[in-house]
C-alpha positions as CSV (number, residue, x, y, z in Angstrom):
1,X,-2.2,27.7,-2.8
2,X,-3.6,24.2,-3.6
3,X,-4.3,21.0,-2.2
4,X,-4.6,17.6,-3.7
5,X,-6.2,15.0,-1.4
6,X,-5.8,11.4,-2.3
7,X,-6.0,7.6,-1.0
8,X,-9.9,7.0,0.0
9,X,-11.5,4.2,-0.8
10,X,-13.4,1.3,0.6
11,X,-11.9,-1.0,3.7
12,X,-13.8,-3.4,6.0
13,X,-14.0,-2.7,9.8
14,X,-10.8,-2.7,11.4
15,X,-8.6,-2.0,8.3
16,X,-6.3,1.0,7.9
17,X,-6.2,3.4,5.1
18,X,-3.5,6.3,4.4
19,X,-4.6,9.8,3.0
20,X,-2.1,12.3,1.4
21,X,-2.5,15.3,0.9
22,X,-0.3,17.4,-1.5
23,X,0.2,21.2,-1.7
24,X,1.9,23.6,-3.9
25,X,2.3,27.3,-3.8
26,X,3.6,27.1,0.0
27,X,5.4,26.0,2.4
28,X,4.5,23.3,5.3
29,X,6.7,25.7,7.8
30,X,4.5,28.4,7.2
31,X,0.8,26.4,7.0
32,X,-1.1,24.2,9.2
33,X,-2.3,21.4,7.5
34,X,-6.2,20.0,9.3
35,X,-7.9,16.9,7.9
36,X,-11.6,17.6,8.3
37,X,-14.8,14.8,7.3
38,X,-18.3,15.3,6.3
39,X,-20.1,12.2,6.9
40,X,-24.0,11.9,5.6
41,X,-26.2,13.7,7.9
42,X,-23.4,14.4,10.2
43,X,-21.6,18.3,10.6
44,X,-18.2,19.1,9.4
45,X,-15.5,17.6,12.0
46,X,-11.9,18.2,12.4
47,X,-10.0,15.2,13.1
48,X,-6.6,16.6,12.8
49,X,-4.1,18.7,12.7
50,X,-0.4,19.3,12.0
51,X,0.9,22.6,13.0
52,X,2.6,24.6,10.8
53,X,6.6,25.2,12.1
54,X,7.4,22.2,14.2
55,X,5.2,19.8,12.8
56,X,2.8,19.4,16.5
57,X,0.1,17.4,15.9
58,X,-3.6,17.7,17.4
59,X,-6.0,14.9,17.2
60,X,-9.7,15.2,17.9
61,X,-10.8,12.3,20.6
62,X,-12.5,10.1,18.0
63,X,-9.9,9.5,16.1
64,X,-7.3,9.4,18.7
65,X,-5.1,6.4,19.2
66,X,-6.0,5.6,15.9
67,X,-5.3,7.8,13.2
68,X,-1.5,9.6,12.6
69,X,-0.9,12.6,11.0
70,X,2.8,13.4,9.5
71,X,4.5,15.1,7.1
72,X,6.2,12.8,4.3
73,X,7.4,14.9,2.3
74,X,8.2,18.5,1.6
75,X,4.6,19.6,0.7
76,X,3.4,16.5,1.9
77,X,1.0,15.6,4.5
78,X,0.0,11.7,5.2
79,X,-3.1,10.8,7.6
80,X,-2.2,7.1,8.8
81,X,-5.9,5.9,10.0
82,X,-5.6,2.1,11.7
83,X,-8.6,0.2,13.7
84,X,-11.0,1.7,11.5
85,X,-14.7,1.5,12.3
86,X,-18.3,2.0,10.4
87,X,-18.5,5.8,11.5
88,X,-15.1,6.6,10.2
89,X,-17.2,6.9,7.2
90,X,-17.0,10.2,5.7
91,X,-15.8,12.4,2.5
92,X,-12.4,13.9,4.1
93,X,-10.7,16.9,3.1
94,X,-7.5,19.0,3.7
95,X,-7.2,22.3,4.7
96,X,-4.5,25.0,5.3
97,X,-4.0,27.5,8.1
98,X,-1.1,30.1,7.8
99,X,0.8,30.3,10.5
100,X,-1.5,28.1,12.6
101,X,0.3,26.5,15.6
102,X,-0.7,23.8,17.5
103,X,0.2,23.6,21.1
104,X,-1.5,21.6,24.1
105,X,-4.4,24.6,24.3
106,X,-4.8,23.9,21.0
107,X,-9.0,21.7,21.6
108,X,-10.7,22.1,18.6
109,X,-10.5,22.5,15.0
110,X,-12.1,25.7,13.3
111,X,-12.8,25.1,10.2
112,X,-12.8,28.8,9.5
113,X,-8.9,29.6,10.5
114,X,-8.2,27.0,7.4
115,X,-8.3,29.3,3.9
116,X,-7.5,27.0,1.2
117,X,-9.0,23.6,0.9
118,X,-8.8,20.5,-1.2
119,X,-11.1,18.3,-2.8
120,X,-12.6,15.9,-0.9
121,X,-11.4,12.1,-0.8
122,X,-14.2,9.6,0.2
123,X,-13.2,6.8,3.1
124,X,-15.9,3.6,3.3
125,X,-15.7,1.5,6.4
126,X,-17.8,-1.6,6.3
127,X,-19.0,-3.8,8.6
C-alpha cells in the first residue's frame, strides 16, 4: 500500500488549492482515505475523510464549507480547499483506513485507525 500526495504550494488568503492523493496496492472500495495537517506548533488534525465503499464524506468544522473531498479517479482522491485563510497553513498528508466507514456518528478523525500514510504536501496561505 502507498500513497503519493501532491498539489501544495503557496496561495494568498482566500485562494483555493487542490490536493491529490494517489494510491496503489488497493482499492478505494475497500480503504478510507483521511487528509490530516500538521501545522508549526500545532497537533496533528484531521480535516477529512472519504469513506471507504460509498464514497461518504466527513469534514472536521474548520474546514467545513470550505474544503471538498472526492474521488477522481480509480485510486484517486482530490481535496478541493476554497476561501482559504492564514491558519490553513500546514504540511498535509493522506492516510488509509481499511474498511473504514463514514456515517453521521462518524465526529472525529483518529489518526491511529489510518495504517498507511503518504508523504506530506506543504499548503502556505498568506495574508
Amino acid at each position: 500500500v502507498q500513497l503519493q500526495a501532491s498539489g501544495g504550494g503557496l496561495v494568498q488568503s482566500g485562494g483555493s488549492l487542490k490536493l491529490s492523493c494517489t494510491a496503489s496496492g488497493f482499492t478505494l472500495d475497500s480503504h478510507a482515505i483521511g487528509w490530516f495537517r500538521r501545522a508549526p506548533g500545532k497537533e496533528r488534525e484531521g480535516v477529512s475523510c472519504i469513506s471507504a465503499g460509498d464514497g461518504s464524506t466527513y469534514y472536521a468544522d474548520s474546514v467545513k464549507g470550505r474544503f471538498t473531498a472526492s474521488r477522481d479517479a480509480k485510486n484517486t482522491v482530490s481535496l478541493q480547499m476554497n476561501s482559504l485563510k492564514p491558519e490553513d497553513t500546514a504540511v498535509y498528508y493522506c492516510a488509509a483506513a481499511e474498511m473504514l466507514f463514514v456515517d453521521t456518528d462518524y465526529t472525529m478523525m483518529n489518526p491511529d485507525d489510518f495504517q498507511s500514510w503518504g508523504q506530506g504536501t506543504l499548503v502556505t496561505v498568506s495574508s
